[in-house]
C-alpha positions as protocol buffer text, in pm:
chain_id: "A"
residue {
  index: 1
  type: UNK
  ca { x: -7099 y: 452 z: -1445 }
}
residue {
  index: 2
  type: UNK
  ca { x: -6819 y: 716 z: -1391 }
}
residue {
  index: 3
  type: UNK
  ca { x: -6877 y: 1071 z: -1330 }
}
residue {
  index: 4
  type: UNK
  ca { x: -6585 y: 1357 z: -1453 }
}
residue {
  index: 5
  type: UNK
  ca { x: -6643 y: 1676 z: -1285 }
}
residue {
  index: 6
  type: UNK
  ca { x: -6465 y: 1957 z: -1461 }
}
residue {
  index: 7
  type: UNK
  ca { x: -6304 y: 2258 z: -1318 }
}
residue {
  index: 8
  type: UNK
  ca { x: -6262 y: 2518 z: -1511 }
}
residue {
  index: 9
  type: UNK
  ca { x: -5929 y: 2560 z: -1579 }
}
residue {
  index: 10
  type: UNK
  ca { x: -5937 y: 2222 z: -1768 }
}
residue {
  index: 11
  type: UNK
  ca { x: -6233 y: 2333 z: -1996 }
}
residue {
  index: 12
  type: UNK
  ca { x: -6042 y: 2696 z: -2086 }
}
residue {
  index: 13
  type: UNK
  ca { x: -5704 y: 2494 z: -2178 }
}
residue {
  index: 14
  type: UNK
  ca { x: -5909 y: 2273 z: -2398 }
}
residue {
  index: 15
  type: UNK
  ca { x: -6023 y: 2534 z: -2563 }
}
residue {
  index: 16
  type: UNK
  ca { x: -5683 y: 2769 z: -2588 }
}
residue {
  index: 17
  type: UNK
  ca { x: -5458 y: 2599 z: -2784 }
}
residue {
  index: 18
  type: UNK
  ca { x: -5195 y: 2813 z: -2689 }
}
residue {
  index: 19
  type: UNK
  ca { x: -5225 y: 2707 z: -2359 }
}
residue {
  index: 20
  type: UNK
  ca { x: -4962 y: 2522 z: -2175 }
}
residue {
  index: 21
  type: UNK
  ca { x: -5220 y: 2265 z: -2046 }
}
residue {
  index: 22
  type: UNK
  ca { x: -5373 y: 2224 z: -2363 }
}
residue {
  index: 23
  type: UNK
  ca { x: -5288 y: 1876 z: -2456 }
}
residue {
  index: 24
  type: UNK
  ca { x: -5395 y: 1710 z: -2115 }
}
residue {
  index: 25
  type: UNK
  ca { x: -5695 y: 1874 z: -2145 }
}
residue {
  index: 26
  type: UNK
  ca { x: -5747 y: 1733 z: -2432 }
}
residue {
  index: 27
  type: UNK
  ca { x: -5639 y: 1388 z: -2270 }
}
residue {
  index: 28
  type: UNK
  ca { x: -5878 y: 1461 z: -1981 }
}
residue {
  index: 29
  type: UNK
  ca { x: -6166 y: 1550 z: -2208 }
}
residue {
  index: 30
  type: UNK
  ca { x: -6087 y: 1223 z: -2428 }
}
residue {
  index: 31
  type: UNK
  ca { x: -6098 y: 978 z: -2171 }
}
residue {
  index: 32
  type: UNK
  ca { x: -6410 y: 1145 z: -2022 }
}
residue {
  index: 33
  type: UNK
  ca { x: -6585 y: 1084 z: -2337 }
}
residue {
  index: 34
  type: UNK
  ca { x: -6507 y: 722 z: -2290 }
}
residue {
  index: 35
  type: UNK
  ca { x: -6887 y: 521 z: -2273 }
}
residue {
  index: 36
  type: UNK
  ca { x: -7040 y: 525 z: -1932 }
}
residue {
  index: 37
  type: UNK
  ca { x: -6886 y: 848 z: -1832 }
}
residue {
  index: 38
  type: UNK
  ca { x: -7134 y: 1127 z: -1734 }
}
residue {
  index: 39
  type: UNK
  ca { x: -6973 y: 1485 z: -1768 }
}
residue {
  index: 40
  type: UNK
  ca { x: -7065 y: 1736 z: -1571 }
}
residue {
  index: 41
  type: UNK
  ca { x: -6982 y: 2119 z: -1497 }
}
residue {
  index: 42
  type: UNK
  ca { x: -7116 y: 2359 z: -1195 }
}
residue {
  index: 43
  type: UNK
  ca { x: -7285 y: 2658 z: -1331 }
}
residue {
  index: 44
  type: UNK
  ca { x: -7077 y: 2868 z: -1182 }
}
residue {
  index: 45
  type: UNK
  ca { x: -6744 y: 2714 z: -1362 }
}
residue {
  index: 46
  type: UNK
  ca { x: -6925 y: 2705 z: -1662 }
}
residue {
  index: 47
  type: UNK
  ca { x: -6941 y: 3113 z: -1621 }
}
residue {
  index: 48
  type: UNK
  ca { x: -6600 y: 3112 z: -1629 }
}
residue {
  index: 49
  type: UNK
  ca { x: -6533 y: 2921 z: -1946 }
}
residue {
  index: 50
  type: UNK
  ca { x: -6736 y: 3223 z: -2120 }
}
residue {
  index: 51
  type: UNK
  ca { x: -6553 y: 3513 z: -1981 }
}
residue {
  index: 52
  type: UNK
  ca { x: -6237 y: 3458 z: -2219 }
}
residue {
  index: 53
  type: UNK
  ca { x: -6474 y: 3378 z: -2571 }
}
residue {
  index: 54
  type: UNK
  ca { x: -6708 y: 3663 z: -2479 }
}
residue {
  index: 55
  type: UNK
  ca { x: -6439 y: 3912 z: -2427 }
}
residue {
  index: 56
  type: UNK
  ca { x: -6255 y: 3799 z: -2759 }
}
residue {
  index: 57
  type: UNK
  ca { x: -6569 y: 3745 z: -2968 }
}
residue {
  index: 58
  type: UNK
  ca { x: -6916 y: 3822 z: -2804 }
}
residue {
  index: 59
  type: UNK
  ca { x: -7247 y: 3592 z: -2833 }
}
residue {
  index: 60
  type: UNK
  ca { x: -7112 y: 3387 z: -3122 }
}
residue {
  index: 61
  type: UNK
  ca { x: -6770 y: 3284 z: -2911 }
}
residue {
  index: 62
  type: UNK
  ca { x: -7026 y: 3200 z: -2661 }
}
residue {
  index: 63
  type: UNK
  ca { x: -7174 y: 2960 z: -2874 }
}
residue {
  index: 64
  type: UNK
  ca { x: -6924 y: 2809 z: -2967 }
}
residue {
  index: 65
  type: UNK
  ca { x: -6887 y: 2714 z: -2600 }
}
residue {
  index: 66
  type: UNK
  ca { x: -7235 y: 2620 z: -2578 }
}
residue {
  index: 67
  type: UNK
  ca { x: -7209 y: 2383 z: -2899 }
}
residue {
  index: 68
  type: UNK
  ca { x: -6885 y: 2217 z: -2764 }
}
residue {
  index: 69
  type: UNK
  ca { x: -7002 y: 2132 z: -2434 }
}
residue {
  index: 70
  type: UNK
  ca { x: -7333 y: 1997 z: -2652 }
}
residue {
  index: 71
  type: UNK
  ca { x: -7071 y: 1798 z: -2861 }
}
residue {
  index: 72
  type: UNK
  ca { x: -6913 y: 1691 z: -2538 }
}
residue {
  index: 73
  type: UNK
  ca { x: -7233 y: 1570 z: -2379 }
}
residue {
  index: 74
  type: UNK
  ca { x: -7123 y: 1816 z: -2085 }
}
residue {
  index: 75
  type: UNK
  ca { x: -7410 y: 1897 z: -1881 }
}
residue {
  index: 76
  type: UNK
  ca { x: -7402 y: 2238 z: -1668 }
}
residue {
  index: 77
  type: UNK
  ca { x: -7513 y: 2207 z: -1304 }
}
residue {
  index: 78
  type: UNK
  ca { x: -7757 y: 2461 z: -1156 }
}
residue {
  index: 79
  type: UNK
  ca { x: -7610 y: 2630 z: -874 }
}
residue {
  index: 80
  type: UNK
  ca { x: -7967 y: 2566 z: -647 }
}
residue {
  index: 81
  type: UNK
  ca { x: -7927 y: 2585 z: -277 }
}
residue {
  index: 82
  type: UNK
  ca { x: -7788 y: 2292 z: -143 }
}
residue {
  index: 83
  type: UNK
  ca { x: -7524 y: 2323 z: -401 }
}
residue {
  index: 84
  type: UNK
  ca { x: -7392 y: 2666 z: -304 }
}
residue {
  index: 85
  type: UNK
  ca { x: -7417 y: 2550 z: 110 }
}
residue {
  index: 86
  type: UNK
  ca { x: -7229 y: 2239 z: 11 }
}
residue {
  index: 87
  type: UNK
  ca { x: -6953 y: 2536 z: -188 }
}
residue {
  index: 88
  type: UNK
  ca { x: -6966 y: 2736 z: 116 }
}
residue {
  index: 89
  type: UNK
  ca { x: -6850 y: 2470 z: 389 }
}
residue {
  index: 90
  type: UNK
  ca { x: -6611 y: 2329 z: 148 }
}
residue {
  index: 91
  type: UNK
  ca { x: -6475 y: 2683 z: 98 }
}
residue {
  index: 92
  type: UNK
  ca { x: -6476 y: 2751 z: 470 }
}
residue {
  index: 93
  type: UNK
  ca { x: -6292 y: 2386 z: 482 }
}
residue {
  index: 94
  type: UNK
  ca { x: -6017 y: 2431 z: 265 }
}
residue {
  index: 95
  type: UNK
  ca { x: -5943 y: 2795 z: 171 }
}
residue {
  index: 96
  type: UNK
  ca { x: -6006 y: 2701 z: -204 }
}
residue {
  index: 97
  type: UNK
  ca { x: -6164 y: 2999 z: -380 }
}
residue {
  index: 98
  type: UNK
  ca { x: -6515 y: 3025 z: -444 }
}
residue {
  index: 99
  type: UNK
  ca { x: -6507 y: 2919 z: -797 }
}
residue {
  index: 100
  type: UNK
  ca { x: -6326 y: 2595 z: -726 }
}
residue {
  index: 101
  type: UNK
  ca { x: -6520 y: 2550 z: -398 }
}
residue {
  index: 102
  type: UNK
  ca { x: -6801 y: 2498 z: -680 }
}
residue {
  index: 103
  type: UNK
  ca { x: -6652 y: 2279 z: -869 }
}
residue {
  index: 104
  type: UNK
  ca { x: -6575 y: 2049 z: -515 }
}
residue {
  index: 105
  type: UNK
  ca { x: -6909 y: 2080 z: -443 }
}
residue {
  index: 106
  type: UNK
  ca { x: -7078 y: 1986 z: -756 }
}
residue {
  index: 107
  type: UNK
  ca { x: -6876 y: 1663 z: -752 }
}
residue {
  index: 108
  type: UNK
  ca { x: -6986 y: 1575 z: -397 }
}
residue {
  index: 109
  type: UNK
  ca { x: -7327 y: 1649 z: -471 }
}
residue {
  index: 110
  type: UNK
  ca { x: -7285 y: 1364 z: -763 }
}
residue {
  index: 111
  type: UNK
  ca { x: -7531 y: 1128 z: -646 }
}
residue {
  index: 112
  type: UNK
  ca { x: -7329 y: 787 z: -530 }
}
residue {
  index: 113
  type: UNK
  ca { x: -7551 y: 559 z: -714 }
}
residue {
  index: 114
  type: UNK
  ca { x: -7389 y: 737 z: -1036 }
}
residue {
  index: 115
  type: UNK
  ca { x: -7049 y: 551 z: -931 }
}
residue {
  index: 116
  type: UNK
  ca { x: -6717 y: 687 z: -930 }
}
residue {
  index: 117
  type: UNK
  ca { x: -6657 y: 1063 z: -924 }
}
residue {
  index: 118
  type: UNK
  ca { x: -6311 y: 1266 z: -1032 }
}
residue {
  index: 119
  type: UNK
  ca { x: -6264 y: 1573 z: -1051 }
}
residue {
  index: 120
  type: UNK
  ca { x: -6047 y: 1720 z: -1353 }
}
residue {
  index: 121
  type: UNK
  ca { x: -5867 y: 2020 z: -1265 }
}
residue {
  index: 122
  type: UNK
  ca { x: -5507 y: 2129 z: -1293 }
}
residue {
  index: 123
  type: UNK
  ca { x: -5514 y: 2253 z: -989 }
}
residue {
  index: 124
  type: UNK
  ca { x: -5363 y: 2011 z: -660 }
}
residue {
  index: 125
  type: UNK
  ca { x: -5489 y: 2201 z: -428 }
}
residue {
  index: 126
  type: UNK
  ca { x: -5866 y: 2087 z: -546 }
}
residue {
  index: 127
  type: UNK
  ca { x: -5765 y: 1730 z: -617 }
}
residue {
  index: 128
  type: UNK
  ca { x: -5644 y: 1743 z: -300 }
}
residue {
  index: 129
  type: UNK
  ca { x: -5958 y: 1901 z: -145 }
}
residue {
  index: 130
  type: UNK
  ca { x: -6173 y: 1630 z: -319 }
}
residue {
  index: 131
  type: UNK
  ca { x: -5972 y: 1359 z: -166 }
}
residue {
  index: 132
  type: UNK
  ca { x: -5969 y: 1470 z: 166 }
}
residue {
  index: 133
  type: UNK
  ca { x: -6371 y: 1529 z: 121 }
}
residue {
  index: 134
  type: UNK
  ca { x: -6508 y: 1320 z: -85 }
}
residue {
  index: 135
  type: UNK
  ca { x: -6677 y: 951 z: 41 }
}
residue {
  index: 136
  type: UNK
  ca { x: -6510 y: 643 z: 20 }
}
residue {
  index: 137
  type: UNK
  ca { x: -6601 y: 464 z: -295 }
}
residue {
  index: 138
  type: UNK
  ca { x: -6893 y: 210 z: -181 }
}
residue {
  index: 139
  type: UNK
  ca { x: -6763 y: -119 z: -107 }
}
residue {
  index: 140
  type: UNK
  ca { x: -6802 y: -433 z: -397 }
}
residue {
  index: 141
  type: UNK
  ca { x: -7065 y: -682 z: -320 }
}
């Protein structure tokens, strides 16, 4: 099984079609959707995919969210303790912001037995981050 961790900024040009990154986030969400992929989103990324529909269009922008990341089988990530200590020291690591720090940590919190993890994001400086902090996939037996 393969795990796609999604950063924001991936999820808000998905849904902006105006956006510039728009059609690779449609690419990214496409091939995430491929069978034995489990998506995932921390909570706190999640939060920011709603701030641009609830400032255009209220509650029902909001669900529309809500029923696209249903559609998308993309499951939202409590933000419990362990989570937001693993966001702080990868924050205090890299200089990332907070938000992204999040999305780092909910990928490295991705249990290993789930398989390989990537993180989409347009941003290098997290796919960077994840490289440098992330485990070595688990050698073939």
């Amino acid at each position: 099984m393969a795990v796609a961790v999604f950063d924001a900024d991936v999820l808000i040009a998905y849904l902006g079609r105006d956006d510039a990154n728009h059609v690779d986030a449609v690419a990214r969400i496409r091939q995430a959707l491929e069978p034995g992929t489990r998506r995932l989103v921390s909570a706190v990324n999640y939060s920011e995919v709603l701030i641009g529909p609830l400032r255009r269009g209220g509650a029902e922008e909001a669900a529309t969210v809500d029923s696209m990341f249903g559609d998308l089988g993309i499951e939202v990530v409590a933000a419990d303790q362990m989570i937001a200590r693993r966001a702080a020291e990868v924050r205090v690591r890299t200089g990332l912001k907070l938000p992204d720090a999040y999305a780092l940590a909910t990928a490295l919190a991705a249990p290993a037995k789930l398989g390989d993890v990537r993180v989409e994001s347009f941003d290098l400086r997290v796919l960077k981050a994840h490289a440098t902090l992330a485990p070595p996939p688990p050698a073939a037996s």
